[in-house]
C-alpha positions in Angstrom: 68.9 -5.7 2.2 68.3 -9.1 0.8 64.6 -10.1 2.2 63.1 -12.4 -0.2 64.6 -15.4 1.7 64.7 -16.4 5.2 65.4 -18.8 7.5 62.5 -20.2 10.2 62.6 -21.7 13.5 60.3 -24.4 15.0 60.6 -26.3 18.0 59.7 -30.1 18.7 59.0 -32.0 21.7 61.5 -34.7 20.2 63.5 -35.7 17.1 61.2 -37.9 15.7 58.9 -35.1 15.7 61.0 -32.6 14.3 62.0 -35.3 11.1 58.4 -36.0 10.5 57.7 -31.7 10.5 61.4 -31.4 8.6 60.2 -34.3 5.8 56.8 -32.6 5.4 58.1 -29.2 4.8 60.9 -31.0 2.3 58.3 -33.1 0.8 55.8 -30.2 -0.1 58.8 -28.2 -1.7 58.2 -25.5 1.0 61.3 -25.3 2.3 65.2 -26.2 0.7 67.2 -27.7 4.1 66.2 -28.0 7.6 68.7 -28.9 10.3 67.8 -30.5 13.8 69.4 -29.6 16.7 68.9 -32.0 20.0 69.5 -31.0 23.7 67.7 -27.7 23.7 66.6 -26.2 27.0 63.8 -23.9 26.7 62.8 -21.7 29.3 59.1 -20.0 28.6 55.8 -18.8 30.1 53.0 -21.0 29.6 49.3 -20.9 31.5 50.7 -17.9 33.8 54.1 -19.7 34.8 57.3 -20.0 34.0 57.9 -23.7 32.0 60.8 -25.7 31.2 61.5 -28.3 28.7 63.9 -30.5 26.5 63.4 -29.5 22.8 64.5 -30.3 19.7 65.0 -26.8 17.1 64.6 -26.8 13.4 66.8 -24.7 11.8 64.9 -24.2 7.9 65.9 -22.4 5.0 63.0 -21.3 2.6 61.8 -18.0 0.5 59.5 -15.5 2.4 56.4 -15.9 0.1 56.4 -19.3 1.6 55.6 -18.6 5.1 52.1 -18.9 5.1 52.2 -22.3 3.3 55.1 -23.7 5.9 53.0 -21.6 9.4 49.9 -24.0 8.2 51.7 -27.3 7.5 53.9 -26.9 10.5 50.4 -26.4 12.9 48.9 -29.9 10.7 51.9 -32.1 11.8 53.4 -30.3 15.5 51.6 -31.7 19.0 52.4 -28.4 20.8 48.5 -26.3 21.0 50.9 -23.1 20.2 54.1 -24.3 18.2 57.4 -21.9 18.2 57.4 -20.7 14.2 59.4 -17.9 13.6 61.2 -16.4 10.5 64.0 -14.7 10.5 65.7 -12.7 7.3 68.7 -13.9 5.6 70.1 -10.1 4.8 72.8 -11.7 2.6 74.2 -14.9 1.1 76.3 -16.9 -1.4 74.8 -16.1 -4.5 74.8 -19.6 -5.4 73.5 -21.1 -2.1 70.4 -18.6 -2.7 70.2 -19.7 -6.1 69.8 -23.7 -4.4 67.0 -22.3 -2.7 65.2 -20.7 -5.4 65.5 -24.2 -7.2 63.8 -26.2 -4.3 61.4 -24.3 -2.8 58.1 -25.1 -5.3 55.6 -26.2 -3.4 53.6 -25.9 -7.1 56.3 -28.8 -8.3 56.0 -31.9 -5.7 59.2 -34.5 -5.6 57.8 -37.7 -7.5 
């Protein structure tokens, strides 16, 4: 099982949120792609009850070693006090659509 790249999930209170988290990630080389989603309807408990609200999801596609980077960055641009950020394994893809992932995640190596 192919673990060394995954895909992570973060919610946003709106799309301009989710581009400005989406641009960061992309701009610090800590992710490859991130796709926004709009007209979400989460359902959750928050403060002892049960919440609902309109969301916006990131879909992201980045390399494990990253997380740590992209959990920290996400929390320095998101609003929510407890953001969604959650990874989830790719277990197998196109070796050349891995390979485009390899190439842009470099956090070390910033866009000019």
């Amino acid at each position: 099982m192919n673990t060394r790249y995954i895909i992570v999930l973060v919610t946003a209170k709106d799309k301009k949120e989710a581009e400005k988290i989406s641009r960061g990630l992309l701009e610090a080389k800590l992710i490859a792609c991130a796709n926004i989603i709009e007209g979400v309807q989460s359902l959750f408990w928050w403060q002892g009850k049960i919440d609902s609200s309109q969301e916006v999801l990131l879909v992201t596609k980045t390399k494990k070693i990253l997380f740590k980077k992209i959990i920290a960055l996400v929390k320095s641009l998101h609003s929510y006090q407890t953001p969604e950020i959650i990874a989830l394994p790719i277990v197998a893809g196109s070796k050349d659509y891995l390979k485009w992932i390899d190439e842009n995640c470099h956090p070390e190596r910033r866009s000019s």
